[in-house]
Structure formats: structure tokens, C-alpha cells
C-alpha positions as CSV (number, residue, x, y, z in Angstrom):
1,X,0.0,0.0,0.0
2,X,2.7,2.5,0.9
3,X,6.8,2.6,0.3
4,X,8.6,5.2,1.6
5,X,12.1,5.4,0.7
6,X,14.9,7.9,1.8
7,X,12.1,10.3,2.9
8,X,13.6,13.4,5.0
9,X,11.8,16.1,5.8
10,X,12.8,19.4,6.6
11,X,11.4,22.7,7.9
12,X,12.6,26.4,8.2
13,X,11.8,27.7,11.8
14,X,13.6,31.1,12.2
15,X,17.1,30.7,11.3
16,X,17.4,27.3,11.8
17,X,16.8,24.0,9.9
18,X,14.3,21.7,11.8
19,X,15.0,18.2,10.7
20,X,11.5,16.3,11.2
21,X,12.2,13.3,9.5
22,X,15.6,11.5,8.8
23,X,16.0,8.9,5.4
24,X,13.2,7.0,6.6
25,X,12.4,3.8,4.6
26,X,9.2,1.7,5.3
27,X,6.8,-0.2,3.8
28,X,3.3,-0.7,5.0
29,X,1.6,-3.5,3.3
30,X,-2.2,-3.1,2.0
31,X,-4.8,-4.1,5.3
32,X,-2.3,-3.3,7.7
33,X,-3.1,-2.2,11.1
34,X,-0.3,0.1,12.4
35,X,0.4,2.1,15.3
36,X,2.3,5.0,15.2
37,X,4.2,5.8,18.7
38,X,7.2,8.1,20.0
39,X,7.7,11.3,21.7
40,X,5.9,15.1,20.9
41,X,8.1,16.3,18.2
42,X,9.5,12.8,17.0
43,X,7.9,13.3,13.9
44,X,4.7,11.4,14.2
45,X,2.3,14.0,12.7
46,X,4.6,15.1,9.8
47,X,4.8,11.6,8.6
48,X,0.9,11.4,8.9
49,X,0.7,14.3,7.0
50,X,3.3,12.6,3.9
51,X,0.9,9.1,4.5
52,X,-2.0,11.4,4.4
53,X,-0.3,13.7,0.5
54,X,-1.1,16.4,3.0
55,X,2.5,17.8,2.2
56,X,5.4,16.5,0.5
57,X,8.8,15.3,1.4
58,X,12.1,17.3,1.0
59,X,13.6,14.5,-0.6
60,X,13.3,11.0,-0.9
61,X,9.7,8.9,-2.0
62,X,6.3,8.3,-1.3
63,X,4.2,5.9,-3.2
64,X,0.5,5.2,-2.4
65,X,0.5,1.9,-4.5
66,X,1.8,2.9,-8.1
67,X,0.7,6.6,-7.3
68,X,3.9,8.9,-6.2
69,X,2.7,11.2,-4.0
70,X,5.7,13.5,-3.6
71,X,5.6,14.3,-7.1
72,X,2.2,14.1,-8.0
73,X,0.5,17.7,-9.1
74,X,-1.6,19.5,-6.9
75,X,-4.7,19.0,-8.5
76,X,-4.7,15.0,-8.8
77,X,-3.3,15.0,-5.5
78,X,-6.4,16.5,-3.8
79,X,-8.0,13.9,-5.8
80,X,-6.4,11.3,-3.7
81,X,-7.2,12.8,-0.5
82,X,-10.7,13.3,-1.5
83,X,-11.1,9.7,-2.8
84,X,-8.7,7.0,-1.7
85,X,-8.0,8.7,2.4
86,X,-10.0,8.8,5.2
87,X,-8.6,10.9,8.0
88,X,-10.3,10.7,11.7
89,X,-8.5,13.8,14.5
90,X,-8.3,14.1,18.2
91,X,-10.6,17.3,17.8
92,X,-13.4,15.9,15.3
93,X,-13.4,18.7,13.3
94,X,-17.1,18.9,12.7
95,X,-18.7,21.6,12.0
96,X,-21.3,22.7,15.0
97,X,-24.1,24.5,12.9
98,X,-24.5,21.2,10.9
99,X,-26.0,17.8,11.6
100,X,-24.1,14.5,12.4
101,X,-25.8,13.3,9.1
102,X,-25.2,16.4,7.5
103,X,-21.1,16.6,8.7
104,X,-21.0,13.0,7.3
105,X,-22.6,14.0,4.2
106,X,-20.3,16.8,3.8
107,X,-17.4,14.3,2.4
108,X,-19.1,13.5,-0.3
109,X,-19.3,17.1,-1.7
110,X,-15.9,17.2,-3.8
111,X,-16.7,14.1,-5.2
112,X,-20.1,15.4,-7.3
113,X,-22.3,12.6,-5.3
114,X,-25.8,13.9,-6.2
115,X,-27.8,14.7,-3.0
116,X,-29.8,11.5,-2.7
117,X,-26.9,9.3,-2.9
118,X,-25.2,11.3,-0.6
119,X,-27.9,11.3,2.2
120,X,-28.3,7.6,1.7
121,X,-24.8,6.7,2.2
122,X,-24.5,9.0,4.8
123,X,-27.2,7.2,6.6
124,X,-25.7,4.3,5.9
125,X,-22.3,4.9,7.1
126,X,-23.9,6.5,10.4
127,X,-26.1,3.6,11.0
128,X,-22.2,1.4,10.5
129,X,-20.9,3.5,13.6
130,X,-24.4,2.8,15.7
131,X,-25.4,6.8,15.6
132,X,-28.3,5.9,12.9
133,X,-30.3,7.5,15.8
134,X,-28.6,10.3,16.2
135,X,-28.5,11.6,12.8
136,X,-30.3,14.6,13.2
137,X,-28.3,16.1,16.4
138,X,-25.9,18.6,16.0
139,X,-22.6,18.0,17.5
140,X,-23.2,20.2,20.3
141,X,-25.9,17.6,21.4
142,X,-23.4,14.5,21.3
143,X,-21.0,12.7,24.1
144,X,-17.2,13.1,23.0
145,X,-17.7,9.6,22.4
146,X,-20.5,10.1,19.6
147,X,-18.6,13.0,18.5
148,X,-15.6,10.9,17.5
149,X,-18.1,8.7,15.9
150,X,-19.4,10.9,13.5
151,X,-16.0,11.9,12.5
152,X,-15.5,8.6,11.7
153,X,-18.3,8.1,9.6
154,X,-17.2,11.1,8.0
155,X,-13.8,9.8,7.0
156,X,-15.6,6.3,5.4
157,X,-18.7,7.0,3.7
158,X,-16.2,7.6,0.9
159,X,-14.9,4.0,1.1
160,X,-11.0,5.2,1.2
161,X,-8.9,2.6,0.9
162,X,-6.9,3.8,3.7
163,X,-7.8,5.4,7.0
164,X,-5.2,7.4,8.8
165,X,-6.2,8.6,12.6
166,X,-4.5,11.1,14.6
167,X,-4.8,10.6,18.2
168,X,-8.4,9.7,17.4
169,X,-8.9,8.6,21.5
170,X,-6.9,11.5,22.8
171,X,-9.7,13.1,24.2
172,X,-11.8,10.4,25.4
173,X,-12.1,8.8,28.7
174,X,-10.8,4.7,29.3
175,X,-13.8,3.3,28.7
176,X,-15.2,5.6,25.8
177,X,-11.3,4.9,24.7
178,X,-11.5,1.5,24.4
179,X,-15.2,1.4,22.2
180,X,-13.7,4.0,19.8
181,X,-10.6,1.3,19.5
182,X,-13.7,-1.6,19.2
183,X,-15.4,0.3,16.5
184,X,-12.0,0.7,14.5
185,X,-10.8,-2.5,14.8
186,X,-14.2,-4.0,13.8
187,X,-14.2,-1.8,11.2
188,X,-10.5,-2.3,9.8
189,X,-11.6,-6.3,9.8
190,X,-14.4,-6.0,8.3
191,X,-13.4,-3.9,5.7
192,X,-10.1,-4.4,4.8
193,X,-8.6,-0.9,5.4
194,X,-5.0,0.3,5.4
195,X,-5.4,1.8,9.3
196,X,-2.6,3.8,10.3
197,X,-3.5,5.1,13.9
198,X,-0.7,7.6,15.7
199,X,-1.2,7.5,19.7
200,X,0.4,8.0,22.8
201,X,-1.6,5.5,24.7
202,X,0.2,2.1,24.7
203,X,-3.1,0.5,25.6
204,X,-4.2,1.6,22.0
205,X,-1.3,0.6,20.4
206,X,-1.0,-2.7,21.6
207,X,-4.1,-3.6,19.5
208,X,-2.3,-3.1,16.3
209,X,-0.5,-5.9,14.1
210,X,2.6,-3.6,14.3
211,X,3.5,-1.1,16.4
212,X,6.8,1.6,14.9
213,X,8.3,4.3,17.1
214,X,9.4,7.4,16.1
215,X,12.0,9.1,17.8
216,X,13.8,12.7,16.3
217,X,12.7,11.9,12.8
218,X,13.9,8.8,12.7
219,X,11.2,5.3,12.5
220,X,12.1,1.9,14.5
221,X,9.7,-1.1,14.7
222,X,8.3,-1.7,18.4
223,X,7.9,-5.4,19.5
């Protein structure tokens, strides 16, 4: 699913070079379920961001099957993210004035879904998260817990093939933690997605297939 090769990259803060990630090399193999670990600043969310053609490296690859993402143009590469990536956030990002049916729903809008196919399969993928009654609340009328849901939703009613998660339990209690980490899981088996899931809980981690660590830019595997 994705090769990275040599990837370093590099940002300008001030007057100084900030070195985020070091010739990293890894491969993550299609239906994978990986968990992303290491210290604030390691690097964690800047490779998210490569996995996620969010940004680009300073040098080396990044390949999203045949696709290469760190020279693909800007236009095809929002295609990606709009079609093939899911991403789920610690914060939820939705939007407050709008409905959970409605966030879900709004998705599909770069991808020219008419509106009735769009409401149904943003019913549908509600209903997959168990908020089918809850599709008419606005956010502010949801538990974190529901929150995260809908965000979830949000990130598969397009049916990416990957689903990258940024601290996605960050801001949920233990036991509201651990039916977030049910409802991925369940979902990652059933559907065969490419889960990439950067935490800081080890408790979260330790329900992936493979755990790496990242540590000043630079990615080791984690038995």
C-alpha cells in the first residue's frame, strides 16, 4: 500500500533548519493495522501528514501503490485525498451548525455525489458507527464519544482505501477509549482498510498488528 524510501523532511523555523524526518524507509503493506508511537516532536504527525499527501517530502519517495505522492501535481493529489484517504483527529473537526448526518454527508461534496446518494450513504455509514439515531443532532448535542463517531463516519462514507487517525482517543475517557478502538478494529476487519493510527496510549497501540516508534525523525519497529 505505501513505500517510503529515503524520505527526509525538513522545515525552516527562524534561522534554523528543523529536521523532522531522517532517510526514513518503510513499507506498509495493503490491510495493515499500524500504530504509530514516539515522543511530541518525533515526527509522528509530519509523517501522517506525507501518508496522508497532506505535504510533501524534502527528498526521498512516497508511493500510495503505483501513485507517487511526492511528485504528484496539486490537483490530482487532492483527488487522492478526496477519494482513496479517510482521516479521523483528536478534535473531530465537525462543523457545530450542521448535523451528524449532515457533517458526514459533507465528504461527499468534492466528489459530485448527487444529493440522494449522498444522504443515503451517509445514513448508511452512520447507522455502521451505531449513531443511525442520532442523525439529526448537532454536535453540540453529542457525548465526546458520539462525537468521534461521527468523524468517523465522515472519514468512510467515501470507502477510502486507507484510514489514517491522529490521536483519534486523545480526548476520550478509558472506557469511551476502548469502544472508539472496538469500533476501529471492527471496522478495519471487516473492511479491509490500510489503518494507520498515531497514539500515545500504549493501551491503543497494543491492539495493532505492528507497532513503529518514532523518535527525532527517525522510525524503528516496536515489539
Amino acid at each position: 500500500m505505501y513505500t517510503l524510501e529515503n524520505v527526509s523532511k525538513t522545515y525552516r523555523q527562524k534561522e534554523r533548519t528543523v529536521a523532522a524526518l531522517t532517510d526514513v524507509n518503510l513499507t506498509i503493506p495493503r490491510g495493515q493495522l499500524v500504530a504509530v508511537q514516539g515522543p511530541t516532536g518525533g515526527g509522528k504527525s509530519t509523517l501522517l501528514q506525507l501518508l496522508g499527501a497532506l505535504d510533501r517530502p524534502t527528498s526521498g519517495r512516497v508511493a500510495l501503490g503505483e501513485s507517487d505522492l511526492s511528485t504528484m501535481p496539486d490537483a490530482k493529489l487532492g483527488d487522492v485525498r478526496a477519494r482513496e484517504i479517510g482521516f479521523v483527529f483528536q478534535g473531530f473537526n465537525l462543523i457545530p451548525t450542521l448535523t451528524a448526518l449532515e457533517n458526514v454527508e459533507t465528504a461527499l461534496d468534492p466528489l459530485g455525489v448527487p444529493a440522494e446518494e449522498r444522504r443515503r450513504r451517509a445514513t448508511a455509514a452512520l447507522e455502521s458507527v451505531g449513531l443511525g439515531d442520532r442523525a439529526h443532532h448537532v454536535p453540540g448535542e453529542l457525548s465526546g464519544g458520539q462525537q468521534q463517531r461521527v468523524a468517523i463516519a465522515r472519514a468512510l462514507v467515501k470507502e477510502p482505501e486507507v484510514l489514517l487517525a491522529d490521536e483519534p482517543t486523545g480526548n476520550l475517557d478509558e472506557q469511551t477509549r476502548d469502544e472508539i478502538m472496538d469500533l476501529l478494529e471492527g471496522l478495519w476487519r471487516d473492511r479491509g482498510l490500510t489503518l494507520v493510527i498515531v497514539t500515545h496510549d500504549s493501551a491503543v497501540a497494543r491492539r495493532a498488528e505492528r507497532r513503529l516508534h518514532l523518535k527525532q525523525g527517525t522510525v524503528t519497529e516496536r515489539r
